[in-house]
TIVO-748597 format. One record per residue (C-alpha): chain; x, y, z; residue number from 0. Coordinates in Angstrom, 2 decimals, decimal comma. Layout:
N
site mol A&X X&Y Y&Z Z&seq NUM
...
***
This chain:
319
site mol A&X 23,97&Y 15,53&Z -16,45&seq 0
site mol A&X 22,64&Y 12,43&Z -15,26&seq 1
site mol A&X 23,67&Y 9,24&Z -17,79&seq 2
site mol A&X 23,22&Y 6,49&Z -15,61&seq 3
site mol A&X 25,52&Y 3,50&Z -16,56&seq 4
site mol A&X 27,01&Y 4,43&Z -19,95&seq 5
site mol A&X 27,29&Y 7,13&Z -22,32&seq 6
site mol A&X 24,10&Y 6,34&Z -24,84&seq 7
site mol A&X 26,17&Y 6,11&Z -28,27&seq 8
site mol A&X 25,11&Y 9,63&Z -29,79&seq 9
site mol A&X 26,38&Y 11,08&Z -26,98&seq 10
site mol A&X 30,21&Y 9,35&Z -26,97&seq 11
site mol A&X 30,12&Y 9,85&Z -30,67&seq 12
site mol A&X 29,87&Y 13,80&Z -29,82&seq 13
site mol A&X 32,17&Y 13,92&Z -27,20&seq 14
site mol A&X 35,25&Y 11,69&Z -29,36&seq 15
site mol A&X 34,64&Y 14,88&Z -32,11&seq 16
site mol A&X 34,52&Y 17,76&Z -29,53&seq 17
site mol A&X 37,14&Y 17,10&Z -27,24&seq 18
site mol A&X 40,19&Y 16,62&Z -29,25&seq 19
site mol A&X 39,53&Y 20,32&Z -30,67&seq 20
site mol A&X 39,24&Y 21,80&Z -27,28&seq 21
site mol A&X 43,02&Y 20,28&Z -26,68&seq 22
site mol A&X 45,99&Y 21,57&Z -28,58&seq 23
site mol A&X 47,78&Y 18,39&Z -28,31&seq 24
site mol A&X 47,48&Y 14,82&Z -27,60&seq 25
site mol A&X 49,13&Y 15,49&Z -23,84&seq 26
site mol A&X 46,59&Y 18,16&Z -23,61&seq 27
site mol A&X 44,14&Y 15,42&Z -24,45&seq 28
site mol A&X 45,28&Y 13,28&Z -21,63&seq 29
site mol A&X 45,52&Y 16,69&Z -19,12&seq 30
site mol A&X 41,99&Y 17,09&Z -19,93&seq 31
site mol A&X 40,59&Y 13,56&Z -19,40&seq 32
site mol A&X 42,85&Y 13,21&Z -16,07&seq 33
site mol A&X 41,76&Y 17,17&Z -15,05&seq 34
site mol A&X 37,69&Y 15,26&Z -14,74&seq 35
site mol A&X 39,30&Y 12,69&Z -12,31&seq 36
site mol A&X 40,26&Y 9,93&Z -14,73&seq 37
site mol A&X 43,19&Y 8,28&Z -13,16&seq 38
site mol A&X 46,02&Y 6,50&Z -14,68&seq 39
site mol A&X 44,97&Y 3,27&Z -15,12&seq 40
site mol A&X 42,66&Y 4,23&Z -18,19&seq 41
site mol A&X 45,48&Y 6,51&Z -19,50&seq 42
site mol A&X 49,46&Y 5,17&Z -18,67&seq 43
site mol A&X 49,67&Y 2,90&Z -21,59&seq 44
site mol A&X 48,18&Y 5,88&Z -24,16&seq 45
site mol A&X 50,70&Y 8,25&Z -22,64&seq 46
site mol A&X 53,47&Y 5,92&Z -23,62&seq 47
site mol A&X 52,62&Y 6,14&Z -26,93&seq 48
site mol A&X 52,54&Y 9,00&Z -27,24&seq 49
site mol A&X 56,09&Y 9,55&Z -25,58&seq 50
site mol A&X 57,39&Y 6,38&Z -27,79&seq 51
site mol A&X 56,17&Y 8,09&Z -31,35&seq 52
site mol A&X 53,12&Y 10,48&Z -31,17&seq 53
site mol A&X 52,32&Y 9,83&Z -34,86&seq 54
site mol A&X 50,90&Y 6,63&Z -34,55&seq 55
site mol A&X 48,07&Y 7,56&Z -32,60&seq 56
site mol A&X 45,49&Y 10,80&Z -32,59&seq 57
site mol A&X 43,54&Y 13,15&Z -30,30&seq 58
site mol A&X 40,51&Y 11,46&Z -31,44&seq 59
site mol A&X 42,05&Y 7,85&Z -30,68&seq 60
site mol A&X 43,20&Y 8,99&Z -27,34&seq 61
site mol A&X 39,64&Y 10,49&Z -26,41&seq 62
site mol A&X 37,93&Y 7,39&Z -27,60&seq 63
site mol A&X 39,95&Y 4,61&Z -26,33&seq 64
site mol A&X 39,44&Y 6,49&Z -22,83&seq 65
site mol A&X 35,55&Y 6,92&Z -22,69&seq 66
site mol A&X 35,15&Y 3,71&Z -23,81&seq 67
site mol A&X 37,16&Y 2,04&Z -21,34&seq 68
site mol A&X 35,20&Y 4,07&Z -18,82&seq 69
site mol A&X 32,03&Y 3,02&Z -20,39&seq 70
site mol A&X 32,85&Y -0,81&Z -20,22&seq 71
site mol A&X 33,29&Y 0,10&Z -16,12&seq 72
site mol A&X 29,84&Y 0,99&Z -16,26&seq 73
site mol A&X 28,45&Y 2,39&Z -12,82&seq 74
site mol A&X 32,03&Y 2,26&Z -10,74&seq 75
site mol A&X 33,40&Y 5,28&Z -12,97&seq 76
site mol A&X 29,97&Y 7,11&Z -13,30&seq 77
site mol A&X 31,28&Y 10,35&Z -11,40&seq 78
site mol A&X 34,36&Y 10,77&Z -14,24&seq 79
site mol A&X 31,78&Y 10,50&Z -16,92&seq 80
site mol A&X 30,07&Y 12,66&Z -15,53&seq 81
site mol A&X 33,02&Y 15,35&Z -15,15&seq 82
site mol A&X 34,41&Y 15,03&Z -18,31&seq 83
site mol A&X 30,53&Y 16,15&Z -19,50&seq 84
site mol A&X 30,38&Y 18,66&Z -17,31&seq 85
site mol A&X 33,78&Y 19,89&Z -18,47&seq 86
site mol A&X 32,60&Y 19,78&Z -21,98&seq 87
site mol A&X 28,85&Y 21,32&Z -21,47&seq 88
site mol A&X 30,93&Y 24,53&Z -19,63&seq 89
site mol A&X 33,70&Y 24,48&Z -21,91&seq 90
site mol A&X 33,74&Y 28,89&Z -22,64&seq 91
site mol A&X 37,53&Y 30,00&Z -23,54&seq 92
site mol A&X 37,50&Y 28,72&Z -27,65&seq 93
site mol A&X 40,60&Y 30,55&Z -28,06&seq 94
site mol A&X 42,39&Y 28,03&Z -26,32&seq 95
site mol A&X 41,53&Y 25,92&Z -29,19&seq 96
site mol A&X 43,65&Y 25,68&Z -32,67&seq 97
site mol A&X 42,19&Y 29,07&Z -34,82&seq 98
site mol A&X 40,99&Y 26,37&Z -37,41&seq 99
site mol A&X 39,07&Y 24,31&Z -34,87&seq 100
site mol A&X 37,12&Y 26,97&Z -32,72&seq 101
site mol A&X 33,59&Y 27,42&Z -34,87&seq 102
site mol A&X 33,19&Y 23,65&Z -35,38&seq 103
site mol A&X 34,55&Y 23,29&Z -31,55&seq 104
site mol A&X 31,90&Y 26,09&Z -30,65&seq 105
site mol A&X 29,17&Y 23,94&Z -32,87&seq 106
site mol A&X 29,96&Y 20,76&Z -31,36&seq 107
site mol A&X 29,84&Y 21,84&Z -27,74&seq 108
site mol A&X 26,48&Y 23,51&Z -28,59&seq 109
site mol A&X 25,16&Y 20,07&Z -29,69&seq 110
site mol A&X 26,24&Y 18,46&Z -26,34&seq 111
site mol A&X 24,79&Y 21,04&Z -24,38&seq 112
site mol A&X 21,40&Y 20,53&Z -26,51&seq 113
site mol A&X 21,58&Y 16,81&Z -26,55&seq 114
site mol A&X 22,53&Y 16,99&Z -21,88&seq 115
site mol A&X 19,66&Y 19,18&Z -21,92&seq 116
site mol A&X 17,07&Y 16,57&Z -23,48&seq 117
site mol A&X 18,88&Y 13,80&Z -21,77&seq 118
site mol A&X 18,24&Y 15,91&Z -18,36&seq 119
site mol A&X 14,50&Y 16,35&Z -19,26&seq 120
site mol A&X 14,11&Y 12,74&Z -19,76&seq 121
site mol A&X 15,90&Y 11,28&Z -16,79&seq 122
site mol A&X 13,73&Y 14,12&Z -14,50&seq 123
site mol A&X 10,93&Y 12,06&Z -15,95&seq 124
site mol A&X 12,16&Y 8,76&Z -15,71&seq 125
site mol A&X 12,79&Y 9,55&Z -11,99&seq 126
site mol A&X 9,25&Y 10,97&Z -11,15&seq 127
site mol A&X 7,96&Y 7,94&Z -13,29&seq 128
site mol A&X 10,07&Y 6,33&Z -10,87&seq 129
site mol A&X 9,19&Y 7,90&Z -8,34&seq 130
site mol A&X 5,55&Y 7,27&Z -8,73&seq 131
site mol A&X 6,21&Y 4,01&Z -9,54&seq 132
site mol A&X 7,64&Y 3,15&Z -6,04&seq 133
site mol A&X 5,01&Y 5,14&Z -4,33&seq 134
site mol A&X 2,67&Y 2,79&Z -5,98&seq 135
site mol A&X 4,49&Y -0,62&Z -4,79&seq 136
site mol A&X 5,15&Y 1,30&Z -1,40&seq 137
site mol A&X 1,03&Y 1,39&Z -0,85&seq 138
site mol A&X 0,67&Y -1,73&Z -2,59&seq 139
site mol A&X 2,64&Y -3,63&Z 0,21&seq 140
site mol A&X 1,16&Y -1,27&Z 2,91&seq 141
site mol A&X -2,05&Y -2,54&Z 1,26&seq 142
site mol A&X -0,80&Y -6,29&Z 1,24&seq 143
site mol A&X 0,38&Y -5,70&Z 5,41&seq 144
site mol A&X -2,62&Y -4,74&Z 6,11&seq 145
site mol A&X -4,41&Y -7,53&Z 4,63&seq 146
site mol A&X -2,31&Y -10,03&Z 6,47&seq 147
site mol A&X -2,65&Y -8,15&Z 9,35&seq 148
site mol A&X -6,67&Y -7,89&Z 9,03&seq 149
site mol A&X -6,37&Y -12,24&Z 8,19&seq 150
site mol A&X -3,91&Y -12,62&Z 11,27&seq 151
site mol A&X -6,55&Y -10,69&Z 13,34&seq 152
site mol A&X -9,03&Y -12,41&Z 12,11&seq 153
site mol A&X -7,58&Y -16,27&Z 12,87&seq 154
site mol A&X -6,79&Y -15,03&Z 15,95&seq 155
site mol A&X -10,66&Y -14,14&Z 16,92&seq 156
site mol A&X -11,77&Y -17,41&Z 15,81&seq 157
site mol A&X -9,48&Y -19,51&Z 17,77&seq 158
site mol A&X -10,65&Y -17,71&Z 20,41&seq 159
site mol A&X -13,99&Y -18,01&Z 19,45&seq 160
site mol A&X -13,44&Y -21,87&Z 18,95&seq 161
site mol A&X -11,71&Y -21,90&Z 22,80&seq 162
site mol A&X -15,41&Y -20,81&Z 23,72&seq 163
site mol A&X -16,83&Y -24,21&Z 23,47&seq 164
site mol A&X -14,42&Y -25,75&Z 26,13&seq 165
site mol A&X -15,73&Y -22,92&Z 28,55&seq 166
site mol A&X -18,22&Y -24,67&Z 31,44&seq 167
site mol A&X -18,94&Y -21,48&Z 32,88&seq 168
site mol A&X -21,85&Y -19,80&Z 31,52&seq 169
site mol A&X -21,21&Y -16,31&Z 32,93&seq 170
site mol A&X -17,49&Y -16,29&Z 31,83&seq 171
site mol A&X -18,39&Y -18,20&Z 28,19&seq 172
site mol A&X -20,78&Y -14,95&Z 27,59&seq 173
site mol A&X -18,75&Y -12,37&Z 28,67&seq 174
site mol A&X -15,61&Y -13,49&Z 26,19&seq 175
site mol A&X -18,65&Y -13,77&Z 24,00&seq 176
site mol A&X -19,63&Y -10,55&Z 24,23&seq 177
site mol A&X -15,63&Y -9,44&Z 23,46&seq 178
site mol A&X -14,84&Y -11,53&Z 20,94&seq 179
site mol A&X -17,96&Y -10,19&Z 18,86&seq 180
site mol A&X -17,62&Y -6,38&Z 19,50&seq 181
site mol A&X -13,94&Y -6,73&Z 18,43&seq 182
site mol A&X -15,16&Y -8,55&Z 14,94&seq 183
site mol A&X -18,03&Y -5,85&Z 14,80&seq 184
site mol A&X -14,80&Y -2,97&Z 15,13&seq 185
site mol A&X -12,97&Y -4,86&Z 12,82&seq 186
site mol A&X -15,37&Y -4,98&Z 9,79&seq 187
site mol A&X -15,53&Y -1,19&Z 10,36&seq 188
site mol A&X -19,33&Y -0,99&Z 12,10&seq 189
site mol A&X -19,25&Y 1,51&Z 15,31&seq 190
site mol A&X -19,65&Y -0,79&Z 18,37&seq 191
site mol A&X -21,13&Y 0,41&Z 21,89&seq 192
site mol A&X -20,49&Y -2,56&Z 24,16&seq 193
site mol A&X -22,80&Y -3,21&Z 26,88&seq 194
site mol A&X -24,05&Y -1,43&Z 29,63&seq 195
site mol A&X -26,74&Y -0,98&Z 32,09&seq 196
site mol A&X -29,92&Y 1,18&Z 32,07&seq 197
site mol A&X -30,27&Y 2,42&Z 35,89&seq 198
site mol A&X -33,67&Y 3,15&Z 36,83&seq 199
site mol A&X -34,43&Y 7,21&Z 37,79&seq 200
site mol A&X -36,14&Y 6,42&Z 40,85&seq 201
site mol A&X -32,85&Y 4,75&Z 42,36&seq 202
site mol A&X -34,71&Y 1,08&Z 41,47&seq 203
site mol A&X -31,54&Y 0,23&Z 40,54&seq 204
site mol A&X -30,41&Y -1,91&Z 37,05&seq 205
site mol A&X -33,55&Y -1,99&Z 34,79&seq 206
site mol A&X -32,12&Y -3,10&Z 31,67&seq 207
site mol A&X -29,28&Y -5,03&Z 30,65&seq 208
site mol A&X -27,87&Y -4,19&Z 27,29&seq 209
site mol A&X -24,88&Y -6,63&Z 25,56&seq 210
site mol A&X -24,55&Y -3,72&Z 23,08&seq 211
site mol A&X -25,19&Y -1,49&Z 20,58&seq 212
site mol A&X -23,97&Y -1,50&Z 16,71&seq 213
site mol A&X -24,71&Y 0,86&Z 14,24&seq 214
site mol A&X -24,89&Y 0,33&Z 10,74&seq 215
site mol A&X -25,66&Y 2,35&Z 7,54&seq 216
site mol A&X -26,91&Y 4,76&Z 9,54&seq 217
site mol A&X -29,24&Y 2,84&Z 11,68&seq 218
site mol A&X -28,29&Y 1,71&Z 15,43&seq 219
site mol A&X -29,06&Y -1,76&Z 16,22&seq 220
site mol A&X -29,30&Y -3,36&Z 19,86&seq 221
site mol A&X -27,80&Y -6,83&Z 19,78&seq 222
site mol A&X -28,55&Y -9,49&Z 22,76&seq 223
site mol A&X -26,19&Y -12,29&Z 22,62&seq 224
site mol A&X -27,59&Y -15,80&Z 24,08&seq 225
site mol A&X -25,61&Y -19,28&Z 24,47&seq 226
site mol A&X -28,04&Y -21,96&Z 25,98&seq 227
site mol A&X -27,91&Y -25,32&Z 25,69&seq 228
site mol A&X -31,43&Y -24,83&Z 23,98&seq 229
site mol A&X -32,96&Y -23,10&Z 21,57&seq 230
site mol A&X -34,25&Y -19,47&Z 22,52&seq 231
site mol A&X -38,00&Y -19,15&Z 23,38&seq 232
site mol A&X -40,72&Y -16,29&Z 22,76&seq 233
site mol A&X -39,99&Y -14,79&Z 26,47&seq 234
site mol A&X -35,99&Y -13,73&Z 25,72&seq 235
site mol A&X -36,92&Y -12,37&Z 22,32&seq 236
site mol A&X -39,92&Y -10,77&Z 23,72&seq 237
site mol A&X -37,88&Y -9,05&Z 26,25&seq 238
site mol A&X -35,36&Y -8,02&Z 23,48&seq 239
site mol A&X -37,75&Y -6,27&Z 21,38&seq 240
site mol A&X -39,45&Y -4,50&Z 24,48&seq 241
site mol A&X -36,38&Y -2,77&Z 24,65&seq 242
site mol A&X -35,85&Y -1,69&Z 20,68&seq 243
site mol A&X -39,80&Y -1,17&Z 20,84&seq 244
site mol A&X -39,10&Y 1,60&Z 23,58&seq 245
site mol A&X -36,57&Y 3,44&Z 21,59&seq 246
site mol A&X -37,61&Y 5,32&Z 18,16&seq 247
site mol A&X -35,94&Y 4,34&Z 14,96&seq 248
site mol A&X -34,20&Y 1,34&Z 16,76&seq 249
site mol A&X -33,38&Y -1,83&Z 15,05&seq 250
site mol A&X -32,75&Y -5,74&Z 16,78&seq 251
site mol A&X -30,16&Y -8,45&Z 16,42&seq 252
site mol A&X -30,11&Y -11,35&Z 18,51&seq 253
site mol A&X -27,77&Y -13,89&Z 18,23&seq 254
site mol A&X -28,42&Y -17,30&Z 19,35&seq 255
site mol A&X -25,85&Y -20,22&Z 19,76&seq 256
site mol A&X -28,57&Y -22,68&Z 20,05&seq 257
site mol A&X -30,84&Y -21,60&Z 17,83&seq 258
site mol A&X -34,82&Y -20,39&Z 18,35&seq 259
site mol A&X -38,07&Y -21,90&Z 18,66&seq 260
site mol A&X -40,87&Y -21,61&Z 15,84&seq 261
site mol A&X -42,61&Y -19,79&Z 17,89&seq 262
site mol A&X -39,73&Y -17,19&Z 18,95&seq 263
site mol A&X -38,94&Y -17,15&Z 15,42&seq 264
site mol A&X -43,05&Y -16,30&Z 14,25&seq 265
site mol A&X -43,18&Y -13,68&Z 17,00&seq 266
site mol A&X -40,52&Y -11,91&Z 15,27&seq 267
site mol A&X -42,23&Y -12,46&Z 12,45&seq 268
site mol A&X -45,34&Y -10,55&Z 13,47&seq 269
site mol A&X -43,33&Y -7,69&Z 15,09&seq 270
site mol A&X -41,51&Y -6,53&Z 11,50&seq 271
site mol A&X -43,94&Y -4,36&Z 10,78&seq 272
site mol A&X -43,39&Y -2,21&Z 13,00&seq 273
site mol A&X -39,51&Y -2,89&Z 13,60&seq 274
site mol A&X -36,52&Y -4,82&Z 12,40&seq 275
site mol A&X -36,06&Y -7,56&Z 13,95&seq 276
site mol A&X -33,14&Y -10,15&Z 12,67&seq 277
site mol A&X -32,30&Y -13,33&Z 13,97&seq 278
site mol A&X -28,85&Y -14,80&Z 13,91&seq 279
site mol A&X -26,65&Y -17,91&Z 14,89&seq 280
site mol A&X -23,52&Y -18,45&Z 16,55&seq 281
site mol A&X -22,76&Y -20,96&Z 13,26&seq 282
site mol A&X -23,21&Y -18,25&Z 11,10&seq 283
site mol A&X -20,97&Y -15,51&Z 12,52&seq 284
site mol A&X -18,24&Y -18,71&Z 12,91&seq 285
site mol A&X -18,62&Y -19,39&Z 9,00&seq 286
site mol A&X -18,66&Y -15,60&Z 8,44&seq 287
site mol A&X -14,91&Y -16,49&Z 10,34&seq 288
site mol A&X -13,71&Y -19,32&Z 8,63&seq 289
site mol A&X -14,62&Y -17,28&Z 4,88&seq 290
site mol A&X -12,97&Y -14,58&Z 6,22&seq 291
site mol A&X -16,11&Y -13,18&Z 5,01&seq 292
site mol A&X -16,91&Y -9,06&Z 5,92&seq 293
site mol A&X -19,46&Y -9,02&Z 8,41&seq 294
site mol A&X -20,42&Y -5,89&Z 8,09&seq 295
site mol A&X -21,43&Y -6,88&Z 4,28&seq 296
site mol A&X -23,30&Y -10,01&Z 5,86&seq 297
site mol A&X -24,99&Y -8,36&Z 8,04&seq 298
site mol A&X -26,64&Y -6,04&Z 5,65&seq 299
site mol A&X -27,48&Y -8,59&Z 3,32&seq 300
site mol A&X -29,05&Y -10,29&Z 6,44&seq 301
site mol A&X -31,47&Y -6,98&Z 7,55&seq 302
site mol A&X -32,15&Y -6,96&Z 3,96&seq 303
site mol A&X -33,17&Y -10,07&Z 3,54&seq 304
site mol A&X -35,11&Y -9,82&Z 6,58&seq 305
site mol A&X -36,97&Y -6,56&Z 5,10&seq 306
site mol A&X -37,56&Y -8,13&Z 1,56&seq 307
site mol A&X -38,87&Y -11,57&Z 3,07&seq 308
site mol A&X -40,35&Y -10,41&Z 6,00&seq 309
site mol A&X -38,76&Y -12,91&Z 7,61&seq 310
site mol A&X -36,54&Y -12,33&Z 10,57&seq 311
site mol A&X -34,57&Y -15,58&Z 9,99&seq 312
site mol A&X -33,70&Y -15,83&Z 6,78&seq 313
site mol A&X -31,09&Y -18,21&Z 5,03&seq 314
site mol A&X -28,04&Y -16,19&Z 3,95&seq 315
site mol A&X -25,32&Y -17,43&Z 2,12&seq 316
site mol A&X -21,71&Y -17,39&Z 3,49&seq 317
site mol A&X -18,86&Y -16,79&Z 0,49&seq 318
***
């Protein structure tokens, strides 16, 4: 038996009627209370009464002045509640009991076993309903962590991304480049190849350069990262698209932190139908940033964009 806090009232109402026919006499009545662990303090002043002149109080008097003392306790005396139910519920030897009192005795106990029962069956539920309910605020925080941790993460990459601009040092600024992107590509989730070198079979050495390789929905994607101090021309993006024009079902992003030329832009252009070829900006991916904004979502919207518009370069918003 499980009763929380108190005895519900249908419950103590049973138990004042049963136990005082399961006890011969009023010291019984106190034997029995103090046999589930009761201890004297809820019971010395009822067993002087009873010593000074038994007639002024009852069995049924006794039994309720003590659970409801208990009950006012609340949680502190949950285990003797408990016993004395237990020692009600398993109560078997009626002919301990006055002759006149053992069939309603009997009845009553039946009752409390019924009513334990259906109080069982509904704290078993309240606990799974529990239960689940925890689980629930248990992935709900997980959830919440890992949102913080995914917006921690991400403030982190764009102060280093913003460090980039006090970086003289070309080499150095594109290599940190190249990291801080490939980690922002893993974290929104899109499977990252960073770069690597073609070597020629002939032992010509390095023939290609590649700052890496992304694939999304399905489709793998070379990306060539730039940072001039000008906007890229028709001969980088040229050499770019070589390389995805070499390779079947192949897709291009270049990323620019200084922009393109019109004419970079309208050789693009020309080459979309026969590949995909999208254009990008350093601004954009540092807006993507500061909106905390999935980039594997912007991305897609910018290839599709690209496809709808045929236009390589197209205008995206940022939410």
């Amino acid at each position: 038996m499980d009763i929380s806090f108190h005895y519900p009232p249908e419950l103590l109402s049973l138990l004042v009627d049963t136990i005082p026919l399961l006890c011969r006499s009023k010291k019984d009545t106190i034997l029995f209370v103090k046999g589930a662990g009761v201890s004297e303090t809820f019971t010395s002043d009822l067993a002087k009464r009873i010593s000074a002149n038994p007639k002024e109080i009852s069995k049924y008097e006794i039994v309720r002045t003590v659970l409801e003392r208990l009950n006012e306790r609340g949680e502190p005396t949950l285990r003797e509640r408990r016993e004395i139910v237990k020692r009600v519920v398993q109560f078997e030897d009626f002919t301990t009991c006055w002759e006149g009192d053992r069939l309603k005795a009997q009845g009553l106990v039946a009752q409390i076993q019924k009513l334990v029962n259906v109080k069982d069956s509904f704290t078993r539920m309240k606990l799974e309903k529990d239960g689940e309910r925890r689980k629930i605020i248990q992935e709900k925080e997980k959830e919440l962590a890992e949102k913080k941790e995914k917006r921690d993460q991400f403030e982190s990459l764009k102060q280093e991304l913003f460090s980039l601009f006090n970086e003289s040092n070309p080499q150095v600024r594109g290599k940190r480049l190249e990291s801080v992107l490939n980690r922002l590509f893993e974290m929104s989730g899109i499977s990252v190849s960073e770069a690597f070198e073609v070597i020629g079979p002939e032992g010509e050495g390095t023939v290609e350069q590649i700052d890496g390789v992304i694939k999304l929905d399905g489709n793998l994607y070379f990306v060539e990262m730039k940072w001039w101090n000008k906007p890229i021309g028709v001969p980088e993006v040229s050499q770019h698209m070589m390389r995805v024009f070499l390779r079947a079902e192949s897709r291009a992003i270049i990323i620019s932190a200084s922009g393109f030329t019109s004419p970079a832009v309208a050789v693009c252009c020309k080459a979309l139908s026969k590949k995909v070829v999208t254009l990008c900006t350093l601004e954009e991916l540092v807006l993507v940033l500061e909106n905390s904004m999935d980039l594997a979502l912007f991305l897609r919207r910018k290839v599709e964009a690209t496809i709808m518009e045929e236009s390589p370069f197209p205008s995206i918003p940022i939410e």
